[in-house]
KENUBA-127244 format. One record per residue (C-alpha): residue number from 1; residue in one letter; x, y, z. Coordinates in steps of 0.2 Angstrom, whole numbers. Layout:
KENUBA-127244
 pos code    px    py    pz
 NUM    A     X     Y     Z
...
end
This chain:
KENUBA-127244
 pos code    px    py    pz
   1    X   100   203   -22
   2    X    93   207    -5
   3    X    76   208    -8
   4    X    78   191   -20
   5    X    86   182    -5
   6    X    72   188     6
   7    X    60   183    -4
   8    X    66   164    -5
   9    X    68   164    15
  10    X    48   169    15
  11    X    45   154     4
  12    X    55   142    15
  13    X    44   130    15
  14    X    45   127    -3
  15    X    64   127    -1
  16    X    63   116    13
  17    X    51   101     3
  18    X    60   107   -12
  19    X    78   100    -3
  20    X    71    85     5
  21    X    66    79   -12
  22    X    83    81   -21
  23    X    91    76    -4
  24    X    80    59    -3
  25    X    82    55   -22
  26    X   103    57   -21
  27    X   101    47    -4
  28    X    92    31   -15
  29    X   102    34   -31
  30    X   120    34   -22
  31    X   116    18   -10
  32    X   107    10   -24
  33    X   101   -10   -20
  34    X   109    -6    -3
  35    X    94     4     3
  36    X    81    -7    16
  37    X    65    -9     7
  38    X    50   -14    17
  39    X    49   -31    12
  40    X    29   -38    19
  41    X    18   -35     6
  42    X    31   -26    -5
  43    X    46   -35    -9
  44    X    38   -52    -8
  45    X    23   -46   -18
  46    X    20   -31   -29
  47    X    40   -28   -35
  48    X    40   -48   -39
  49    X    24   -46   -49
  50    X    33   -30   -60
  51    X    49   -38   -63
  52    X    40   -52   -68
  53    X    30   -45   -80
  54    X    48   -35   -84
  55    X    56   -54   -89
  56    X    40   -57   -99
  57    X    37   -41  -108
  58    X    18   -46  -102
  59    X    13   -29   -96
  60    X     2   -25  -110
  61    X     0   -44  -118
  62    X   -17   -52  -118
  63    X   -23   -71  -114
  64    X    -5   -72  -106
  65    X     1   -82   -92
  66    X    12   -75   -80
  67    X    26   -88   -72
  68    X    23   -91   -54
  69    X     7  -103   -45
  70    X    11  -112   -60
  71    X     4  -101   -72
  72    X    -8   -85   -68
  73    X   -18   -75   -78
  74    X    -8   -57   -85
  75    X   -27   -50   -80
  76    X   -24   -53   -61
  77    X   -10   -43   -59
  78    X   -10   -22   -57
  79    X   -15   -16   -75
  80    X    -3    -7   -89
  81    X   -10    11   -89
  82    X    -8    12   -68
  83    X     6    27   -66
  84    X    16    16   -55
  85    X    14     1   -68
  86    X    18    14   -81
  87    X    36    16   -71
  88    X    41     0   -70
  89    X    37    -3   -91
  90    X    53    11   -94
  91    X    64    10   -79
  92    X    72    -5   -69
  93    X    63   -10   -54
  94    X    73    -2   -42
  95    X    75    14   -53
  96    X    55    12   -54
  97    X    52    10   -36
  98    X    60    25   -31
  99    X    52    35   -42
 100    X    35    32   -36
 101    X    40    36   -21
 102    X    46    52   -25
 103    X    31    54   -37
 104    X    18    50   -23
 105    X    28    64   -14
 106    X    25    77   -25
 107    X     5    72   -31
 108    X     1    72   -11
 109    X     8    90    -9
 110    X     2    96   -28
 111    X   -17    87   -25
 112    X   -16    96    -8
 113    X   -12   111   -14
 114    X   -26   114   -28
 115    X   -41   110   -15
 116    X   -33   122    -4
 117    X   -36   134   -17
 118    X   -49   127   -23
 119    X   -59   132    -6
 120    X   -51   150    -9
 121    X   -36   146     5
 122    X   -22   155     9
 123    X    -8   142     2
 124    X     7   147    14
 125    X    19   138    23
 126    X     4   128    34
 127    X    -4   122    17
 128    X    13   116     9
 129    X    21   108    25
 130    X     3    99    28
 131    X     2    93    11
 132    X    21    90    10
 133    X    17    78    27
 134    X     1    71    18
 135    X    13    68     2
 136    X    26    58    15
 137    X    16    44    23
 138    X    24    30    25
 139    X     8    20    15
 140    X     6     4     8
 141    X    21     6    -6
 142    X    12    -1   -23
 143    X    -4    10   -19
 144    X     6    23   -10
 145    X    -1    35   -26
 146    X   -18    32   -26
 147    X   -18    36    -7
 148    X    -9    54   -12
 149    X   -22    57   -25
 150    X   -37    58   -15
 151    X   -38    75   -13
 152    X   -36    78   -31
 153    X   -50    68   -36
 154    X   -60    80   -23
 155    X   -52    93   -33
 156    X   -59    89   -49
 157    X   -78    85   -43
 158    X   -79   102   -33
 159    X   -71   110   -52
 160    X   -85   100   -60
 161    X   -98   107   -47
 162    X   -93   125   -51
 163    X   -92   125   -67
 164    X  -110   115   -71
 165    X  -111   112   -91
 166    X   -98   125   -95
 167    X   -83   122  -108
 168    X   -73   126   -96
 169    X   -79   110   -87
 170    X   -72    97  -100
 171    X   -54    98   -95
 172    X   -60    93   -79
 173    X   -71    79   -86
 174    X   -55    73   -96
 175    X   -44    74   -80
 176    X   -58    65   -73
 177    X   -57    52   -85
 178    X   -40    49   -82
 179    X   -39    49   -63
 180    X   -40    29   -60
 181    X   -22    34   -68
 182    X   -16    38   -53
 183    X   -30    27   -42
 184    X   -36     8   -40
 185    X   -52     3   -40
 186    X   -54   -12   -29
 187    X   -44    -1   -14
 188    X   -51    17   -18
 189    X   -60    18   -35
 190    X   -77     8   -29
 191    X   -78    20   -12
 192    X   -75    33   -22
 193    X   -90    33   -32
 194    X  -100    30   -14
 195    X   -95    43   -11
 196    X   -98    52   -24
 197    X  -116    46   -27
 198    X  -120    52    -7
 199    X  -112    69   -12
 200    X  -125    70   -27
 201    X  -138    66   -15
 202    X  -133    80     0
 203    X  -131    91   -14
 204    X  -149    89   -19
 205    X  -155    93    -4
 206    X  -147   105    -2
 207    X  -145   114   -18
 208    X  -167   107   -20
 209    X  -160   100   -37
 210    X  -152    87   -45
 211    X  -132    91   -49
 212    X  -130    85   -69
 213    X  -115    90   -67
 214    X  -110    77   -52
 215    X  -122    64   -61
 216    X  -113    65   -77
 217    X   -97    65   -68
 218    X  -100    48   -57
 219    X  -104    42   -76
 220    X   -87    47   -82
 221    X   -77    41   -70
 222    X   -88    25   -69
 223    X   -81    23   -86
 224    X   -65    27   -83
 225    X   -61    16   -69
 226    X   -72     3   -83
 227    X   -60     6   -98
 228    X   -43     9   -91
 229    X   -42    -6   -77
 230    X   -53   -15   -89
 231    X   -42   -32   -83
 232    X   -50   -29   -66
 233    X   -67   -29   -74
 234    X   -66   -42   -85
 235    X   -57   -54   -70
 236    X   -71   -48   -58
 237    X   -89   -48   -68
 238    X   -85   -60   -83
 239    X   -75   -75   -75
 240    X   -83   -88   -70
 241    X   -69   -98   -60
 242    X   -71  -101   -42
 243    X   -57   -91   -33
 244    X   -48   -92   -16
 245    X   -58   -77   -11
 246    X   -74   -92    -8
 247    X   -64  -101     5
 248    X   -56   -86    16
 249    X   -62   -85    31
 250    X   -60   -67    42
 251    X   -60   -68    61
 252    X   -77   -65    69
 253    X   -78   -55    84
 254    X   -90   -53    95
 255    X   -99   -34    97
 256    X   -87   -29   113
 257    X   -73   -36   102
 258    X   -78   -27    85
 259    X   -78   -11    96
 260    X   -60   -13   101
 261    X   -55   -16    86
 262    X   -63    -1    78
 263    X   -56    12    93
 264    X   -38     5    91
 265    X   -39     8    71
 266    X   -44    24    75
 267    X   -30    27    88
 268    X   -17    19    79
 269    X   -20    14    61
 270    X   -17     0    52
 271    X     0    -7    43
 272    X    -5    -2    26
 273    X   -13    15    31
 274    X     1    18    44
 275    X     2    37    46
 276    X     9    39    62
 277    X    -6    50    68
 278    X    -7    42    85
 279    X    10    51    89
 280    X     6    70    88
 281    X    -8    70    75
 282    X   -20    65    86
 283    X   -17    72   102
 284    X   -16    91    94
 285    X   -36    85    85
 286    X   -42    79   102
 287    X   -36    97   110
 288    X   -43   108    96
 289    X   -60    95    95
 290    X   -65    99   112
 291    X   -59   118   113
 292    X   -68   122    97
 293    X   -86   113   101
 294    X   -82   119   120
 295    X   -84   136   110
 296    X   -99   133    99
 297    X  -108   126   117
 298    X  -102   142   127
 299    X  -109   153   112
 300    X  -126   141   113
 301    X  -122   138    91
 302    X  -128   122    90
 303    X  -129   126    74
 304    X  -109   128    73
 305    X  -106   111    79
 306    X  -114   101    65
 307    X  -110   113    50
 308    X   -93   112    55
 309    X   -80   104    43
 310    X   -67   100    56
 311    X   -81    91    66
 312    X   -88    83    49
 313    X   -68    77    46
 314    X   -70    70    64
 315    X   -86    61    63
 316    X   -81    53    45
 317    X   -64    47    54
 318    X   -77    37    67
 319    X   -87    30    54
 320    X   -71    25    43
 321    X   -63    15    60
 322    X   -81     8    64
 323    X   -86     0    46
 324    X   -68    -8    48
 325    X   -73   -15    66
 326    X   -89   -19    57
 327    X   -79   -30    43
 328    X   -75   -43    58
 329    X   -95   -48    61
 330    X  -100   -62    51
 331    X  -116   -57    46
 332    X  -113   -41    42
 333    X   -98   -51    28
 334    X  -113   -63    23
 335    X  -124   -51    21
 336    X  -113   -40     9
 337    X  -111   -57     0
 338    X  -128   -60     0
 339    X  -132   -45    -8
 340    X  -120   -43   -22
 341    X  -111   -59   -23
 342    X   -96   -55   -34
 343    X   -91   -45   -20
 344    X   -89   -62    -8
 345    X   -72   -58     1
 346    X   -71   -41    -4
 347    X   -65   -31    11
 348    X   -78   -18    13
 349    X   -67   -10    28
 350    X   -54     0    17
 351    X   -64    14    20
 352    X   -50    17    34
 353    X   -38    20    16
 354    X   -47    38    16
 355    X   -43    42    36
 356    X   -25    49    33
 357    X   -31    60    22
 358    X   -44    67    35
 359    X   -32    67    48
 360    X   -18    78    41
 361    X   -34    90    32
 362    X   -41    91    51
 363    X   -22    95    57
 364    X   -21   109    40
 365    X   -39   116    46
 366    X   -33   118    66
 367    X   -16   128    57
 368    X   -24   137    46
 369    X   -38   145    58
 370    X   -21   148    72
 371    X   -15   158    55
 372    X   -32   168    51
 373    X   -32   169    70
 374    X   -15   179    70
 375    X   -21   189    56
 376    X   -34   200    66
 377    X   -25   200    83
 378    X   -24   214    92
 379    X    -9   205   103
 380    X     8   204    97
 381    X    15   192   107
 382    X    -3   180   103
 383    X    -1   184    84
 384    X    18   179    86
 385    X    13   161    95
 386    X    -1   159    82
 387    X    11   163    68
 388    X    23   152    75
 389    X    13   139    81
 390    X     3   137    63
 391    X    19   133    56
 392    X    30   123    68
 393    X    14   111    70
 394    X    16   105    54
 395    X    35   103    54
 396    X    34    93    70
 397    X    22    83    60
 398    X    34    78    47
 399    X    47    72    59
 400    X    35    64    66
 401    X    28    53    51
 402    X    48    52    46
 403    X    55    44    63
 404    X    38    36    70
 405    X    30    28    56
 406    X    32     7    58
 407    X    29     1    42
 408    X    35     5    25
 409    X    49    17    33
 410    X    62    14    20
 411    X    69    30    22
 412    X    72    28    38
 413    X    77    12    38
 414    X    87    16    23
 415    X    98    31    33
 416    X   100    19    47
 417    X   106     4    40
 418    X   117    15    30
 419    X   125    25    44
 420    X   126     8    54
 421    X   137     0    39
 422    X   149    18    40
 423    X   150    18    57
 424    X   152     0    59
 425    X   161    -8    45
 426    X   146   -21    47
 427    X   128   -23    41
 428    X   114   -25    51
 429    X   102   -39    51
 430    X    88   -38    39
 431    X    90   -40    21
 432    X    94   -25    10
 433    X    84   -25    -8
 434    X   100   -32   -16
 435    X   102   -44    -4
 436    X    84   -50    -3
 437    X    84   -54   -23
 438    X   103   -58   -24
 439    X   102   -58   -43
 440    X   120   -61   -46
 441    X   121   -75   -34
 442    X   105   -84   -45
 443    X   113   -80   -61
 444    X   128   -92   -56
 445    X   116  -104   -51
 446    X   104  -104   -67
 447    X   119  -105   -78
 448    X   126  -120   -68
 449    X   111  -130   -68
 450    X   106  -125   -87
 451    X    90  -119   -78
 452    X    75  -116   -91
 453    X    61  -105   -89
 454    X    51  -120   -91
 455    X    60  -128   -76
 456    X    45  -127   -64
 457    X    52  -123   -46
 458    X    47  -118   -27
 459    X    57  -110   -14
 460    X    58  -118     6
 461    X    63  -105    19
 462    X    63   -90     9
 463    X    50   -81    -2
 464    X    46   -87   -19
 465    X    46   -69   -24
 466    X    66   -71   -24
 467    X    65   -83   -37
 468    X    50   -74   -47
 469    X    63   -59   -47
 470    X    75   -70   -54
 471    X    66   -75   -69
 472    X    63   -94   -62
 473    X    44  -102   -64
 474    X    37  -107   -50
 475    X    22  -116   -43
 476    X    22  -107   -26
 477    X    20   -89   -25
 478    X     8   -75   -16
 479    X    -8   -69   -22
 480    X   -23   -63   -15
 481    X   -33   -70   -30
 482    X   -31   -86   -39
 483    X   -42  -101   -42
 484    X   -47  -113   -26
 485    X   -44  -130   -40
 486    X   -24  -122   -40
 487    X   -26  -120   -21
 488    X   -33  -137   -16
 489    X   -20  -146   -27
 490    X    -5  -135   -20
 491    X   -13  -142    -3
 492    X   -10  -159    -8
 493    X    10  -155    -9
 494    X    12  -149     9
 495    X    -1  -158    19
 496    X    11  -166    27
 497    X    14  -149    35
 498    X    -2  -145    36
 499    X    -7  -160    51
 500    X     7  -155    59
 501    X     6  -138    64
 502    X   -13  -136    68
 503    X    -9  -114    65
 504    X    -2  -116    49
 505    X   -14  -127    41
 506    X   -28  -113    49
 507    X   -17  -100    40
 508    X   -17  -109    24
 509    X   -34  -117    24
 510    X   -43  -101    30
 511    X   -32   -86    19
 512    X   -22   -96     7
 513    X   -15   -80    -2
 514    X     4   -87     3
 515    X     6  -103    -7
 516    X    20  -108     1
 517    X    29  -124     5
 518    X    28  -122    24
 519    X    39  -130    40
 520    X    30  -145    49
 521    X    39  -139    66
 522    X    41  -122    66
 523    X    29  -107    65
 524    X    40  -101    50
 525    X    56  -101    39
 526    X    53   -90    29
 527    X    66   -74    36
 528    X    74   -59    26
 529    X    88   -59    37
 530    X   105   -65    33
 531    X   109   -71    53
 532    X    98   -87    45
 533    X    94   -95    64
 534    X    79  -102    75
 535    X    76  -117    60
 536    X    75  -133    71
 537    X    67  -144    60
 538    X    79  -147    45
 539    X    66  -160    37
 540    X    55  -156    24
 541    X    37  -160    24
 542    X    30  -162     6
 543    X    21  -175    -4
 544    X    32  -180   -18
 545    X    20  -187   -30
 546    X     8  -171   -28
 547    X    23  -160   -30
 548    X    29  -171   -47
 549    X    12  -169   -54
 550    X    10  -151   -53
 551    X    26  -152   -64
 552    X    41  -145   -51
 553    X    58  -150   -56
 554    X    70  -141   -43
 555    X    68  -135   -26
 556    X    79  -119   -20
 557    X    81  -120     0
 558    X    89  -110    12
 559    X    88  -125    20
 560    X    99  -141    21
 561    X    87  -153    18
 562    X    91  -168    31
 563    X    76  -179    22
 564    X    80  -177     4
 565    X    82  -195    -3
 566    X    65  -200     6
 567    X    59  -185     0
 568    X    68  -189   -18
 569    X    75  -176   -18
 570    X    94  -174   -27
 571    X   106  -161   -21
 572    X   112  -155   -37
 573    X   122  -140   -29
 574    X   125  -128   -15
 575    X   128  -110   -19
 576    X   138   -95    -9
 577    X   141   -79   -17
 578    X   150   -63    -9
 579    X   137   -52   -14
 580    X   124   -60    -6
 581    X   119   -68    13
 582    X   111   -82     5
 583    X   117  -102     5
 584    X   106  -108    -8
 585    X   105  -128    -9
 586    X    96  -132   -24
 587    X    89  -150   -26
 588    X    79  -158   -41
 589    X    66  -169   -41
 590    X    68  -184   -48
end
């Protein structure tokens, strides 16, 4: 019994990631729709979209329309065979979106793992607790997975590599096959086989051959990112409708400007890569970066510096921040456009998407090589520190990641809010997910007004997304792509607004993606809190006949519209429900 409990305190690590898993899952499963879910680009977009496709049953339907901007194609929303669409086609949204999260967990730490083999490494408590860190980002939540899966796609290729021709190289050419699975193509999918083709090429020169294997593997997965987000394809290569994506327009920066903007994304991230390197991450990389090459130059290996992996991690990290500078000079976009022209818009700097990854592998080389270190010591007390410093780096890591992070901390966000309602007896201010969508509260009010899912709609000073959630059409809604006809007649509804607030009409004219009925006073109304305040404007500015001729019969506002009759606008009813923060006045068109 001894020697059984011994041998599970070695592996405390695993028992560590093993507890915080069951912990975080019991945690989300007991608060439920109570838990604070990172609402920008999350709760207003992607979980919308599922739950809309949920209400449909259009998840694998074909020349559908999904009900919001008045009708978009099934084809421009995520496709059926990604894993995280795969959750939300058996569980409930909430159900589903807990599970990813815990699922992006675990293929972080086991896609970690395998390549740490797979390059013949010691897999110990510094490999677990870095992949486990790795597994725990706090990334952009719908493409949280495909972020976690980047080291097993390395995986694979390098299996490939080895193998050459063998049979036992087709399970790897299957996986292979699969991986857009667990990956996206316009985010990861298209980088990935650049990357791939300029690893067939060092290879090459190096190896004086040409890797089949590599060739027929940038072939497979070609075809597998071709076949299984075939939607994507189809939308991309065959349509010939003018998009949004033709009329965006990306700041331009000047060279000084771009070279700010590149250091700071690679001192502190970005919102949807947010990995709370800058914290801890970074400063143990700048230490070990100039103590290591300090060493090659002392020893006079020059040779050391540039055959380095830990200095190849570092200059891949530059190059990832300075192609997203790069992104904000206009002629290097036009020229991209120029050059392939179904990629006008395409934002070429997500190579910063693959610089977590590099940052937590740097972090795992500096603890593995402190380990090896303390292997063939000669010191006691420097094989202790090394010992202990390989593994408490890591751990300080996680904490760091799971307090620091500022986007997409639901975790977080969840224990506080959580603790804050125990301790207090109140809630605090932002919007939990029940709250945000309020399901019961729109049930009353759909069964009071009849409400038909051919009842066109928009919301006024909160997200459509609520009312997408809800199972109510509307013509407002937020998308990335949709076609610039929808967008210029949408235009014609809130131009009003528009010539009033010189910002907002910059922000619509120049992005469009939000398609919302915006304020002509303030900067916005649209806030997932229930303390609804700083509104000073209670007028709406809309065209009403563009808005009748895109079909809209009600508008639900968190706003008490003080110009309705000019507006002709009816109050048909004003809703309040104790299980939600919302006062919802809904008006009809008439």
């Amino acid at each position: 019994m001894k020697d059984f409990a011994g041998k599970i305190l070695s592996r405390w690590y695993i028992l560590l990631i093993t507890l915080f898993i069951m912990a975080v899952f019991t945690m989300y499963m007991v608060v439920g729709e109570n838990s604070y879910i990172a609402i920008p680009d999350n709760l207003d977009l992607f979980m919308a979209q599922y739950k809309m496709m949920q209400n449909t049953d259009t998840f694998f339907a074909r020349d559908a329309l999904v009900p919001f901007l008045h009708g978009i194609s099934r084809d421009n929303l995520p496709g059926e065979f990604y894993l995280y669409s795969v959750l939300f086609e058996i569980f409930p949204a909430y159900t589903a979106y807990i599970l990813g999260y815990i699922l992006k967990v675990v293929i972080g730490l086991v896609s970690c793992i395998l390549l740490a083999k797979d390059f013949g490494l010691k897999c110990d408590a510094p490999a677990y607790i870095c992949g486990f860190a790795y597994g725990i980002l706090n990334l952009f939540p719908a493409f949280g997975i495909p972020f976690a899966s980047i080291p097993l796609v390395i995986y694979l290729l390098r299996r490939i590599y080895k193998e050459g021709l063998s049979v036992k190289a087709i399970k790897y050419y299957v996986l292979l096959f699969l991986y857009p699975v667990v990956s996206y193509f316009s985010y990861f999918g298209m980088f990935i086989l650049g990357y791939l083709v300029l690893a067939i090429i060092w290879r090459w020169i190096a190896d004086k051959k040409l890797s089949i294997p590599l060739c027929i593997g940038l072939v497979v997965l070609s075809a597998g990112f071709a076949i299984l987000e075939y939607r994507l394809f189809g939308t991309m290569l065959f349509s010939d409708e003018v998009t949004i994506r033709s009329s965006m327009k990306d700041a331009s920066m000047t060279l000084p400007q771009i070279l700010g903007e590149s250091f700071d994304v690679w001192k502190n991230g970005m919102m949807h890569a947010d990995d709370a390197h800058s914290y801890f991450v970074l400063p143990i990389c700048i230490i070990y970066f100039v103590f290591l090459n300090v060493r090659y130059i002392r020893e006079k290996n020059v040779r050391g510096i540039f055959s380095d992996v830990y200095n190849l991690f570092a200059a891949l990290l530059v190059f990832n921040s300075a192609v997203y500078g790069a992104y904000y000079s206009e002629a290097m976009r036009n020229l991209v456009a120029t050059l392939v022209p179904p990629l006008t818009g395409w934002q070429f700097n997500r190579t910063i998407f693959f610089s977590p990854f590099l940052w937590y592998a740097s972090l795992f080389i500096i603890c593995y090589r402190m380990a090896k270190a303390a292997g063939v010591s000669s010191s006691d007390v420097y094989k202790k520190a090394l010992s202990f410093g390989s593994a408490i780096i890591p751990v300080i890591a996680v904490f760091v990641i799971l307090i620091g992070s500022k986007h997409y901390n639901d975790l977080y966000d969840t224990a506080y809010g959580t603790a804050y309602r125990i301790k207090t007896g109140h809630e605090v201010d932002r919007l939990s997910y029940g709250e945000f969508y309020s399901e019961e509260l729109f049930d009353i009010i759909k069964s009071d007004i009849n409400y038909s899912e051919n009842d066109w709609s928009a919301a006024y000073g909160m997200h459509p997304a609520v009312l997408e959630y809800n199972g109510i059409s509307t013509i407002d809604g937020y998308l990335g792509f949709y076609t610039q006809e929808y967008k210029d007649a949408f235009r014609k509804v809130i131009e009003p607004a528009l010539s009033r607030k010189e910002n907002t009409r910059i922000y619509f004219d120049e992005w469009g993606a939000r398609c919302y009925l915006y304020s002509g006073t303030d900067d916005s109304i649209v806030m997932a809190t229930r303390s609804y305040t700083g509104v000073t404007d209670n007028d709406i500015y809309i065209d009403s006949d563009a808005l009748k001729e895109l079909g809209c019969r009600y508008i639900f506002s968190r706003i008490d519209i003080s110009n309705a009759k000019e507006k002709e606008l009816t109050l048909k009813g004003t809703y309040s429900d104790e299980s939600s923060p919302y006062v919802i006045y809904v008006y009809e068109v008439y």
